[in-house]
C-alpha distance (Angstrom), angle and dihedral (degrees) to the residues before:
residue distance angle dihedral
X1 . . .
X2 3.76 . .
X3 3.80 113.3 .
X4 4.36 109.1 -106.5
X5 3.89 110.6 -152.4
X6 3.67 114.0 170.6
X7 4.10 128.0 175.6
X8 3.54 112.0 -107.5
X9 3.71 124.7 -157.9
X10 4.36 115.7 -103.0
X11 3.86 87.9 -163.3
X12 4.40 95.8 50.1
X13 3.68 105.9 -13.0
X14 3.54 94.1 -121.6
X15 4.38 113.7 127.4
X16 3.38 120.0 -76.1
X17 4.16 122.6 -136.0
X18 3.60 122.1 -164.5
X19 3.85 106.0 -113.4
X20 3.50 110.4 -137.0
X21 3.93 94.9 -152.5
X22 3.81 94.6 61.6
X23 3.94 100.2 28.6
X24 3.84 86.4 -126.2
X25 3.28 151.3 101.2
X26 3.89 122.8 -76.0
X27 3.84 142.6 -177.7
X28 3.96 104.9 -142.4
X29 3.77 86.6 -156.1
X30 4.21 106.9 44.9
X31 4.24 91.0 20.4
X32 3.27 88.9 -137.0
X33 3.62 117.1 146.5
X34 4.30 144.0 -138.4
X35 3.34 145.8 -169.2
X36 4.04 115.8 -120.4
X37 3.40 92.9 -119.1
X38 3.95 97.5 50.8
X39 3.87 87.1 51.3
X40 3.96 89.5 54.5
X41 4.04 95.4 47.9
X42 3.49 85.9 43.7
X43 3.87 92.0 52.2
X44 3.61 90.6 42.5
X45 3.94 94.6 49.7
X46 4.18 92.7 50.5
X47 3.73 95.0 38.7
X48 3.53 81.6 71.4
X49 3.33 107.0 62.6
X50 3.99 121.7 87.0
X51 3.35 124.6 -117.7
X52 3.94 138.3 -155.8
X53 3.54 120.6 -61.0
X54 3.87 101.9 -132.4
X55 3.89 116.5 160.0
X56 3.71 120.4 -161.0
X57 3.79 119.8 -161.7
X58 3.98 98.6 -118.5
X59 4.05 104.3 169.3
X60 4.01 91.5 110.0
X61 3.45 120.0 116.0
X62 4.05 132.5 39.8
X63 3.92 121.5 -73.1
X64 3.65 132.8 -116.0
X65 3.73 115.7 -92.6
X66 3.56 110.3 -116.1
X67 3.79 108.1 -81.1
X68 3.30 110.0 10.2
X69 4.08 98.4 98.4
X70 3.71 82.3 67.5
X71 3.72 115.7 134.1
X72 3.83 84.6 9.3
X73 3.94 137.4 115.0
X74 3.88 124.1 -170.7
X75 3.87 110.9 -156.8
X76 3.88 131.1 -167.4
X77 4.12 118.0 -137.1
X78 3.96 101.7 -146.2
X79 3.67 88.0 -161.3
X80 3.78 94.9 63.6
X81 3.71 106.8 7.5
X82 4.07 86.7 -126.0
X83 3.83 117.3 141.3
X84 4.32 121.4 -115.5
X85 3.83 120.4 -162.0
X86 3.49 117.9 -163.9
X87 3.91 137.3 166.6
X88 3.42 118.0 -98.0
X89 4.11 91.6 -95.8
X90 3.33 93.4 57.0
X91 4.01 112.7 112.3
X92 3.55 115.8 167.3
X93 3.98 122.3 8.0
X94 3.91 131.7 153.4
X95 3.58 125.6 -115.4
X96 3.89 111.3 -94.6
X97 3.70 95.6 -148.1
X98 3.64 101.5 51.6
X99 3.45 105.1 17.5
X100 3.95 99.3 -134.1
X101 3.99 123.1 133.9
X102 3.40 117.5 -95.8
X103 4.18 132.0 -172.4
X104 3.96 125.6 -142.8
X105 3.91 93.6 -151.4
X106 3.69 86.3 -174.9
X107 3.76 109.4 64.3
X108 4.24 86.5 55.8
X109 3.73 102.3 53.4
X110 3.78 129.8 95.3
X111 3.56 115.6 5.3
X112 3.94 96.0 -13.2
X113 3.67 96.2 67.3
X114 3.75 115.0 100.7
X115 3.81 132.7 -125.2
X116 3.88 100.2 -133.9
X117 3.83 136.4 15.8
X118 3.86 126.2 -155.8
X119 4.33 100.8 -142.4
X120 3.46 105.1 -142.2
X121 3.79 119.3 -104.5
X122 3.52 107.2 -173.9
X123 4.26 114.6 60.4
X124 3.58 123.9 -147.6
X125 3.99 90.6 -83.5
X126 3.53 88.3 70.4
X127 3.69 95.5 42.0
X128 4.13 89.6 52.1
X129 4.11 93.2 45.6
X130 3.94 86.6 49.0
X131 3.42 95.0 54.1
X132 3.77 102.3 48.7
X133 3.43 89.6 42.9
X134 4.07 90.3 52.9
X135 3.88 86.4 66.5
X136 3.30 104.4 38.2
X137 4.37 112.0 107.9
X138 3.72 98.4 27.7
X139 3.50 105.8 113.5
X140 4.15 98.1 -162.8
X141 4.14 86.3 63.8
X142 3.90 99.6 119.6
X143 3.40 93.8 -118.9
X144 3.98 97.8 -125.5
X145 3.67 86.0 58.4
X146 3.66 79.9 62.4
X147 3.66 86.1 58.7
X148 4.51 106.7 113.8
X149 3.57 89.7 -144.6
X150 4.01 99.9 60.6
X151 3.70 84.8 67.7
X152 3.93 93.2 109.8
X153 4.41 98.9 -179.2
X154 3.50 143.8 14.4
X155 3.51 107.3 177.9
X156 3.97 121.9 170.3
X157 3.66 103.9 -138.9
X158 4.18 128.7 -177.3
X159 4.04 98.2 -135.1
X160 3.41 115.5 -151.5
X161 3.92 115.6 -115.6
X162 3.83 141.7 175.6
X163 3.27 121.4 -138.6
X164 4.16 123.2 -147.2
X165 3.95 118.5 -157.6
X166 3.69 110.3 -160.7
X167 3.91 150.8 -178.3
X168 4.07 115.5 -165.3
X169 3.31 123.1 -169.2
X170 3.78 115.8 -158.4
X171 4.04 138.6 -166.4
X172 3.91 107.1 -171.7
X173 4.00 121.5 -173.4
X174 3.46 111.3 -163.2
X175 3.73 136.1 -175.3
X176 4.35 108.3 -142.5
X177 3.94 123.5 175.7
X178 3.43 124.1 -173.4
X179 4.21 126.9 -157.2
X180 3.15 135.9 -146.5
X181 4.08 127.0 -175.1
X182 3.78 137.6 -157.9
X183 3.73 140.6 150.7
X184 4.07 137.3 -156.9
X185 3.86 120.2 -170.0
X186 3.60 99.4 -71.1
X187 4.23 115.2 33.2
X188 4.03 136.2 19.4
X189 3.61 117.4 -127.9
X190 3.86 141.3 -157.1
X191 3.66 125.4 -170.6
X192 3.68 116.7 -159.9
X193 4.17 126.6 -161.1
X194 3.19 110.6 -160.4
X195 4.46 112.9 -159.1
X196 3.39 136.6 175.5
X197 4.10 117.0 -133.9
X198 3.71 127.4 -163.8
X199 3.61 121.0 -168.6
X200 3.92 119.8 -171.4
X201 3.88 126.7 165.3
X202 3.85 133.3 96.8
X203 3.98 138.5 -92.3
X204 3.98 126.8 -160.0
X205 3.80 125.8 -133.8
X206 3.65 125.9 -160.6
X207 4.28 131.6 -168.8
X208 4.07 98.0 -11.3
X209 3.55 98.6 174.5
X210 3.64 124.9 -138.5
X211 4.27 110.2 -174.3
X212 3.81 109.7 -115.7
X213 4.03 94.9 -163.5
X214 3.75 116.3 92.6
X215 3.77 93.3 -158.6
X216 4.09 86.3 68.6
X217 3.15 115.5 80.6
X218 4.44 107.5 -131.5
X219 4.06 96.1 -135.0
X220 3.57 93.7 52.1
X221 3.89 94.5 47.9
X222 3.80 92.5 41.3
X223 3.79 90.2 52.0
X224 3.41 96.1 57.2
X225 3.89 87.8 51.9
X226 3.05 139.5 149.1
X227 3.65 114.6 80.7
X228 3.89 119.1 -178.8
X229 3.55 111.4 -133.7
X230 4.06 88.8 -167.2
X231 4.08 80.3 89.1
X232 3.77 95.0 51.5
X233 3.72 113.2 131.9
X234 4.03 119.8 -158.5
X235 4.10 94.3 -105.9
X236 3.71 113.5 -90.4
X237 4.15 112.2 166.4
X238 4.06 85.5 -126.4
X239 3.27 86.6 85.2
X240 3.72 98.2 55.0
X241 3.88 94.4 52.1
X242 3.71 114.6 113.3
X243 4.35 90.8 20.9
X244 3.75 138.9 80.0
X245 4.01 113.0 -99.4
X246 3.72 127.3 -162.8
X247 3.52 134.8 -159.0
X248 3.86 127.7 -137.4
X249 3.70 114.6 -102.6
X250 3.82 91.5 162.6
X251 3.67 111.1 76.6
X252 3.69 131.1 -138.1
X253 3.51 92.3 -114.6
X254 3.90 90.9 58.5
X255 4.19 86.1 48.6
X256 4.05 94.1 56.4
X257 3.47 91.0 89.3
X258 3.64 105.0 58.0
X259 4.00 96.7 35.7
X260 3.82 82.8 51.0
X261 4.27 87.4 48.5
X262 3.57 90.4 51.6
X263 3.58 104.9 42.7
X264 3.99 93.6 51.5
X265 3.50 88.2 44.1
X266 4.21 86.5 59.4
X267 3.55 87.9 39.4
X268 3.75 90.5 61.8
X269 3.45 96.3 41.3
X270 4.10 93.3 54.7
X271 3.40 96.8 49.3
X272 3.56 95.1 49.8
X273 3.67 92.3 55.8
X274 3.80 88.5 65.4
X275 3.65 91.2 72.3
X276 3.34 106.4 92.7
X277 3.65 131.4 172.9
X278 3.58 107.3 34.1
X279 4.09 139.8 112.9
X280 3.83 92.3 -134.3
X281 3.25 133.3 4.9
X282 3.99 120.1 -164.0
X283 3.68 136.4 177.6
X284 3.13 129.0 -119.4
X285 3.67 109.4 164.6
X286 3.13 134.3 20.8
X287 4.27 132.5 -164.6
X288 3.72 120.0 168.0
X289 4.31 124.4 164.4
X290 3.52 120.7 -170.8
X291 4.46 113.5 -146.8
X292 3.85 129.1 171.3
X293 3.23 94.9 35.1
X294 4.17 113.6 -172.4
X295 3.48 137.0 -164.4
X296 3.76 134.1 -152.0
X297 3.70 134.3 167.5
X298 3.78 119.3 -148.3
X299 3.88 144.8 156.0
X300 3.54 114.2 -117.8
X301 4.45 122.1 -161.4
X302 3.84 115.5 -109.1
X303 3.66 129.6 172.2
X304 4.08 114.1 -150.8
X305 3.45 129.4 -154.0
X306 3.59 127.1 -172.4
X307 3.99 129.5 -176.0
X308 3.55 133.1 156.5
X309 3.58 141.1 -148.1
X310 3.71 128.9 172.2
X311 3.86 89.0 12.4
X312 3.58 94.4 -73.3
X313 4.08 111.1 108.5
X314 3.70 114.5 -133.9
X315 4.06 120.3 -157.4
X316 3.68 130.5 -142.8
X317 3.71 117.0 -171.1
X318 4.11 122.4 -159.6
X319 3.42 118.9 -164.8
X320 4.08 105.8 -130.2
X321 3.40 99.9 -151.0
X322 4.01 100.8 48.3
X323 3.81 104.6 17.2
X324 3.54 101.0 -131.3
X325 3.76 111.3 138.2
X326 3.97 130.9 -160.1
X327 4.08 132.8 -177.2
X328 3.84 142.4 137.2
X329 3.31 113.8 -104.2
X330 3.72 127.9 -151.3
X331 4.20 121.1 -106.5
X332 3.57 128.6 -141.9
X333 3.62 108.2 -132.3
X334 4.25 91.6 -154.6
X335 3.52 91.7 51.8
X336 3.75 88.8 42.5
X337 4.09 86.5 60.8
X338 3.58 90.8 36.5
X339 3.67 95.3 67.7
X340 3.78 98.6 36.5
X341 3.85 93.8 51.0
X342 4.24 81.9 50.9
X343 3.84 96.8 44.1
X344 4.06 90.6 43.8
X345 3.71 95.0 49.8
X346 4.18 89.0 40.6
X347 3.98 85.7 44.8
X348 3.38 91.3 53.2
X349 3.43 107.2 40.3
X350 3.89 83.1 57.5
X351 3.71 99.2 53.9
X352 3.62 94.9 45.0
X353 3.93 85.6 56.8
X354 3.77 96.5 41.2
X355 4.44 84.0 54.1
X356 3.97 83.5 45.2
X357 3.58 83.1 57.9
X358 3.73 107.8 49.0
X359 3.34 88.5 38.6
X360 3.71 92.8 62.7
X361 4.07 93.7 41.2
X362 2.90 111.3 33.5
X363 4.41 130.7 -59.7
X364 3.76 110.1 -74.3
X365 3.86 96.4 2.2
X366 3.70 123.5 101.9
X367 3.31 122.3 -131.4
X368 3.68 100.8 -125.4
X369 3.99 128.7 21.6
X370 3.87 115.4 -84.2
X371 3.77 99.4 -157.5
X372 3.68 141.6 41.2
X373 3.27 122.5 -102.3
X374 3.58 105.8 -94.0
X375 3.83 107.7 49.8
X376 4.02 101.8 -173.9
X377 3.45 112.8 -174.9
X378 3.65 106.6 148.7
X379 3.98 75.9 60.7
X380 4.43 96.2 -130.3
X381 3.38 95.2 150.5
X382 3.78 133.1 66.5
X383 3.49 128.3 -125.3
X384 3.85 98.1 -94.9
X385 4.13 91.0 36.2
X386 3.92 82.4 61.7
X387 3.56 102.2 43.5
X388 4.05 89.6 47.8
X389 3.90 94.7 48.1
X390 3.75 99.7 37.1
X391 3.79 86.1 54.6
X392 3.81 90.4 49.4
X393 3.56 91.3 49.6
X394 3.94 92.6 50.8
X395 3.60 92.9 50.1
X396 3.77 95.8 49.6
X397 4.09 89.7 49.5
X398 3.38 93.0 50.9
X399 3.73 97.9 45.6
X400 3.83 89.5 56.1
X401 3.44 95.3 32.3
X402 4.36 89.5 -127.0
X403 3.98 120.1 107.3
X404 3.39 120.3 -109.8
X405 3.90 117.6 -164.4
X406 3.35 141.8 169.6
X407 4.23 125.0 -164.7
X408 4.06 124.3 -173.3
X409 3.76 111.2 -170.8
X410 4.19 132.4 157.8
X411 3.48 89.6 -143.0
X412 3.59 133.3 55.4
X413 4.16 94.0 -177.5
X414 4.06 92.9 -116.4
X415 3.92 81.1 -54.8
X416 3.95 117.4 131.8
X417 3.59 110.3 -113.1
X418 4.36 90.6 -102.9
X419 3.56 95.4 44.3
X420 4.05 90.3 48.8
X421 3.80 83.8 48.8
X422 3.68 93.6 55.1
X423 3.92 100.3 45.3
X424 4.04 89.1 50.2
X425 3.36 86.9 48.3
X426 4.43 100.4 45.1
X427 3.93 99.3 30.6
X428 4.03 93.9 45.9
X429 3.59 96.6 48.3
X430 3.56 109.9 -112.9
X431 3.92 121.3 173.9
X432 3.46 141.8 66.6
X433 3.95 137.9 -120.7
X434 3.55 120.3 19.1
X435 3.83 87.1 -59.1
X436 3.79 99.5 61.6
X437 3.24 87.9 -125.9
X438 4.17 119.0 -170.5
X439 3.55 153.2 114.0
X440 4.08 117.1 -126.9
X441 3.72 119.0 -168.3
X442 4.67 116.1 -162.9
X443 3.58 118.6 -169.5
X444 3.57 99.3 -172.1
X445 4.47 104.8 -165.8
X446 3.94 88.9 -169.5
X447 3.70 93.1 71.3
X448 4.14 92.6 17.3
X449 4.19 85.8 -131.3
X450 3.96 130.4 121.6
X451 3.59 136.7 -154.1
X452 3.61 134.1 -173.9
X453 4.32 117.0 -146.0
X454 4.06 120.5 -156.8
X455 3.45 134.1 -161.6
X456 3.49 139.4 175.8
X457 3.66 115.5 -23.0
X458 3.55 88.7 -3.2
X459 3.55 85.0 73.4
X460 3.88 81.9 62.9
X461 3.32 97.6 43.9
X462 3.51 99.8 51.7
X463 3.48 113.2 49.7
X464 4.18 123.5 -167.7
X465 3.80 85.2 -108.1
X466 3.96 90.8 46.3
X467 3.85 92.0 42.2
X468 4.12 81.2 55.7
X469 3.55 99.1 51.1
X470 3.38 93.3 41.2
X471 3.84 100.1 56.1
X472 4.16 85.1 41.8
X473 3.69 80.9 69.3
X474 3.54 109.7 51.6
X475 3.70 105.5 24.2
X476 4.08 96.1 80.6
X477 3.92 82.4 58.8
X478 3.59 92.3 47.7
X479 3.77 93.6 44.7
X480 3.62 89.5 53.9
X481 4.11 91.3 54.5
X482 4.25 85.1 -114.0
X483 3.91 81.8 136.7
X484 3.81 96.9 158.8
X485 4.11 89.7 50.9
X486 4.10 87.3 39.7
X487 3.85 93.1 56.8
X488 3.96 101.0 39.6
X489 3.92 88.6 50.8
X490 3.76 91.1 54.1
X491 3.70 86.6 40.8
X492 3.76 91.7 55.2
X493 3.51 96.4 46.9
X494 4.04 97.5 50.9
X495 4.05 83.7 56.5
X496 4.23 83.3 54.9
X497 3.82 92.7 47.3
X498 3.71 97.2 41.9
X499 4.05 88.4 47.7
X500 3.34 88.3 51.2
X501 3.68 98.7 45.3
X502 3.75 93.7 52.4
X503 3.89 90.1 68.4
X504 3.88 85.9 71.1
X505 4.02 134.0 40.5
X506 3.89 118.5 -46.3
X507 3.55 110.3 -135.9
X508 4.00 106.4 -129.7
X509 4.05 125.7 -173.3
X510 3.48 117.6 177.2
X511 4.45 132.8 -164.1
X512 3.35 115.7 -89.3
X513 4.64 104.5 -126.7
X514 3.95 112.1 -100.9
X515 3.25 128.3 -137.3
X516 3.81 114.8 -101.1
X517 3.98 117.3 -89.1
X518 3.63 117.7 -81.5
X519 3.55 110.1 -126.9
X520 3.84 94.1 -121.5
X521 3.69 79.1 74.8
X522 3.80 82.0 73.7
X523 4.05 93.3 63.3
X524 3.42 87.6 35.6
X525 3.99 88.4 61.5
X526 3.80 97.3 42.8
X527 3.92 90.7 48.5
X528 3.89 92.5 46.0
X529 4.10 88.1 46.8
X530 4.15 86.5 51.1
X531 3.46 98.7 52.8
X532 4.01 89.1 38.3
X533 4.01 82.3 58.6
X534 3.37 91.0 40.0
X535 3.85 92.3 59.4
X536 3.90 94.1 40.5
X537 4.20 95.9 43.3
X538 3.73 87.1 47.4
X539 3.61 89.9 50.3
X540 3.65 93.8 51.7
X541 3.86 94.7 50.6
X542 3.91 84.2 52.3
X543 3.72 85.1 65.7
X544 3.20 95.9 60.5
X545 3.64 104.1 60.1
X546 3.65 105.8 67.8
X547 3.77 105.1 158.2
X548 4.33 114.8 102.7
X549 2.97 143.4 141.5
X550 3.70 121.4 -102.3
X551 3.78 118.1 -107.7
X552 3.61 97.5 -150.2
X553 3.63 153.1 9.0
X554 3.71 106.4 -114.1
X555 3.83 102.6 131.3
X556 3.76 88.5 56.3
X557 4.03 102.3 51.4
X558 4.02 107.8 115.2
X559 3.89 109.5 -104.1
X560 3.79 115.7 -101.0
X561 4.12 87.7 3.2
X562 3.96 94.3 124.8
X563 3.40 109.9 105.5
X564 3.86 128.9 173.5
X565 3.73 116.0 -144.6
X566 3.96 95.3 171.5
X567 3.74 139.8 12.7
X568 3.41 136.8 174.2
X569 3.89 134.9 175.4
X570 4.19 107.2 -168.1
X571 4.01 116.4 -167.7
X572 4.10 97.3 -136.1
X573 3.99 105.9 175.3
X574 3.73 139.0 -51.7
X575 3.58 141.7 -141.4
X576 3.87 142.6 -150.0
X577 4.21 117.3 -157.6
X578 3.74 112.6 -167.4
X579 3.57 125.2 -154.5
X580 3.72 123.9 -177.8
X581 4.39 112.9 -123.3
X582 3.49 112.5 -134.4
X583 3.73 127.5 -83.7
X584 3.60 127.7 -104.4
X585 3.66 135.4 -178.5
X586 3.83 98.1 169.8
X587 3.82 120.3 114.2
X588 3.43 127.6 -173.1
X589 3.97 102.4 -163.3
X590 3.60 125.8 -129.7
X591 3.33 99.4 95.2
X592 4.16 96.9 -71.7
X593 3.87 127.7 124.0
X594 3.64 117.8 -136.7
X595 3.55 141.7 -151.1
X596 3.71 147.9 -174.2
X597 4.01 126.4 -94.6
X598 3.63 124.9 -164.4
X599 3.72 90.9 -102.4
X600 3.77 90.1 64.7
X601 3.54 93.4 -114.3
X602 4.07 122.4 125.4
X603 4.06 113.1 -118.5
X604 3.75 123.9 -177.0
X605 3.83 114.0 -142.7
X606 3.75 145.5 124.9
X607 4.12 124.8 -146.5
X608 3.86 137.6 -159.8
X609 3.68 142.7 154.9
X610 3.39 134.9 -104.8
């Protein structure tokens, strides 16, 4: 019979727990409280001592037959005297009869005991409040499941882990292009360099974990990953009293494989991040070593949860160090069709109205403007800049009755910065009066360029000429980053040309009628609003698997370890394609140039950079 050794308390004798809260030692009856290493002197100084030698006659009852004990352990509880049988993995457990904490000394001696021990942080509160709020807002939860009292555990268990210390040395080939685009009054262009980029130098790992216990499953403990081995303690079973401990029954030899997975997969990723200054970056080669390899063994804090619904037993894990909590959850196939037959109908109905639309005003056009004004999305304004200049910008387009906008974006889609200007501009409505009349201004910071789109009688309003003089004056400002002072100059100005243009002829183009929807538009709707729920509903029963397995090893690469031994970026070839912009024989008057956007619609405009 395995030896039962549990840590009594000096103040009451009652067991001591180790309380997460205060990292010590602490008496659930008197609250008094230890440090670890008091508790083991004082252990060490009482086991000592002798006690009575009182002999029992125990030969009652019938024996084991021979083998059937196998993979079995019988432990005593010296609190109660009642008997605990556990498997043969099983290293700490508590006495189901009393309820007190009790210590297998057995299963962590000789070469099973581990080198370190993460002490749990986080106590079974936390665990519980993490849970219920990891399934709150997902509407295809059955709700029962929702229910606080199907949550049948929460155990704190120490999971066994082994821990791989690495160096990798890498040599990455890499094929990188860079563009470049410009365009003269009758093609586009795009020039393409073409390089190839070694990368060779070396990158330390320290403490990836790979789980040693068969009975956890690896994407759930990777996903609650990381662990912070800053808290390691060297092991000392004081820590384990009061909790669940496992024993490894997965080898390190069996765990190679993944930590080796992982750690090339970081390796990869690190040294591609050194390649800077390229459109793409792909590669073609690929040479990474592994030396100094390390091993440690150490227990790590997990919180378990197990519910079920439907008979089938679903498990949350919580890692007790961090917090962070990961498990699949079950869906409910009704609600499942509930919300797609909702979101299809909804879909539908909405892209039946938005083709009732453009079909009344024109194809691809809204009928009215679907954002303000000012559309920041490069975010270079503050909160009170944009409030101050949208409002000046609404009360200059209503005054003249001709849109003025302005649009900041880092990314113009693989657009040039004029014909992102014009889409924004056509397919989000822009204009006012039957005309569409309106002025839009895109700074686009990805590229650093500019371009200004006109339509209407903003094509009158601002000439080439005025388009010039009026980017000469707020482009220093711009240049400089003084975005707020950039944007209410130009914003001044368009309220000088437009009051100056309304002294002569407005220039007014109105929407041709459409013929009324066919009613294949109808099918058309429904199938667009099923594949829209399709996309959404699928989206939602994503969420609700949360368990994988980590790709990588990133939060365990040694800080400041990456270190280039060679690098080398070789110019190869380049390219120019050539395609010819579309024609247009339209003009406007007033002195302004015009072009063709991809809604078919002619814009005034010029462009630059800055």
């Amino acid at each position: 019979m395995a030896e039962l050794k549990e840590f009594k308390c000096p103040a009451c004798g009652g067991a001591l727990e180790f309380d997460s809260k205060v990292q010590k030692m602490k008496c659930p009856y008197c609250d008094t409280e230890f440090e670890v290493e008091s508790v083991r002197a004082y252990e060490e100084e009482i086991s000592s001592e002798k006690g009575d030698d009182i002999n029992w006659d125990t030969s009652g009852g019938m024996q084991w037959q021979e083998g059937e004990t196998e993979g079995m352990k019988v432990y005593t509880c010296e609190s109660c005297g009642g008997e605990i049988v556990g498997d043969a993995n099983t290293g700490v457990t508590s006495c189901p009869y009393c309820g007190n904490p009790v210590l297998v000394t057995k299963n962590f001696s000789g070469d099973l005991r581990p080198d370190y021990v993460i002490p749990f942080k986080l106590g079974k509160k936390a665990a519980k409040n993490a849970y219920l709020k990891h399934i709150q807002k997902k509407p295809l939860l059955p709700k029962v499941f929702k229910d606080e009292n199907h949550i049948e555990e929460i155990k704190g268990i120490y999971v066994p882990f082994w821990l791989f210390d690495a160096d990798a040395q890498a040599n990455v080939r890499y094929r990188a292009t860079r563009t470049r685009m410009w365009s003269d009054s009758n093609y586009n262009y795009t020039k393409t360099r073409v390089y190839s980029v070694r990368r060779e130098g070396e990158i330390g790992f320290e403490n990836v974990p790979a789980d040693g216990s068969s009975k956890m499953p690896d994407d759930l403990m990777e996903s609650i990953e990381p662990f912070y081995f800053k808290d390691a303690k060297d092991f000392n079973t004081a820590y384990l009293a009061g909790y669940f401990a496992d024993k490894y029954d997965v080898d390190a030899s069996s765990c190679e494989e993944r930590a080796n997975e992982r750690i090339r997969e970081s390796t990869e990723d690190a040294f591609r991040d050194t390649v800077k200054g390229y459109s793409s970056v792909t590669p073609e080669h690929t040479g990474i070593s592994l030396s100094h390899g390390k091993l440690k063994y150490a227990l790590y804090p997990v919180w378990i949860l197990n519910t079920v619904w439907k008979g089938e037993k679903y498990t949350f894990a919580m890692n007790g160090q961090t917090g962070k909590l990961t498990g699949d959850l079950p869906v409910d196939r009704k609600a499942f069709w509930k919300w797609f037959t909702g979101i299809a109908v909804a879909a539908g109905a909405v892209i039946y109205s938005i083709a009732a639309a453009v079909n009344a005003f024109g194809a691809g056009i809204p009928a009215e403007r679907q954002f303000p004004r000012l559309v920041d999305e490069a975010e270079l304004l503050t909160e009170e800049e944009s409030w101050s200049l949208e409002e000046r910008l609404d009360e200059l387009s209503e005054k003249y009755q001709c849109d003025i906008a302005i649009v900041t974006t880092e990314d113009t889609e693989g657009k040039s910065a004029a014909a992102y200007a014009d889409d924004f501009y056509d397919y989000n409505g822009y204009g006012m009066g039957e005309g569409d009349d309106g002025i839009l201004l895109l700074v686009d910071m990805g590229d650093r360029e500019w371009a200004m789109s006109t339509y209407g009688f903003g094509i009158t309003a601002f000439t080439d000429r005025g388009q010039k003089y009026l980017s000469d004056k707020f482009l220093p400002y711009l240049t400089d980053g003084d975005y707020m002072e950039a944007f209410t100059v130009y914003a001044d100005l368009c309220g000088d040309f437009l009051k100056q243009a309304k002294n002569g002829e407005p220039f007014g183009e109105g929407n041709l009628p459409r013929e009324p929807l066919s009613v294949w538009w109808i099918f058309g709707s429904l199938t667009g609003g099923a594949l829209v729920a399709f996309i959404i509903t699928g989206f939602m029963e994503i969420q609700m698997k949360s368990a994988r397995k980590q790709k990588n090893a990133g939060a365990y690469i040694k800080k400041g370890s990456l270190k280039l031994t060679g690098s080398s970026d070789i110019y190869l070839y380049s390219h120019v394609t050539r395609t010819p912009k579309p024609k247009d024989n339209d003009s406007s008057g007033g002195g302004s140039s015009v072009h063709t956007s991809s809604s078919g619609r002619s814009h005034g405009g010029s462009s630059g950079s800055f």
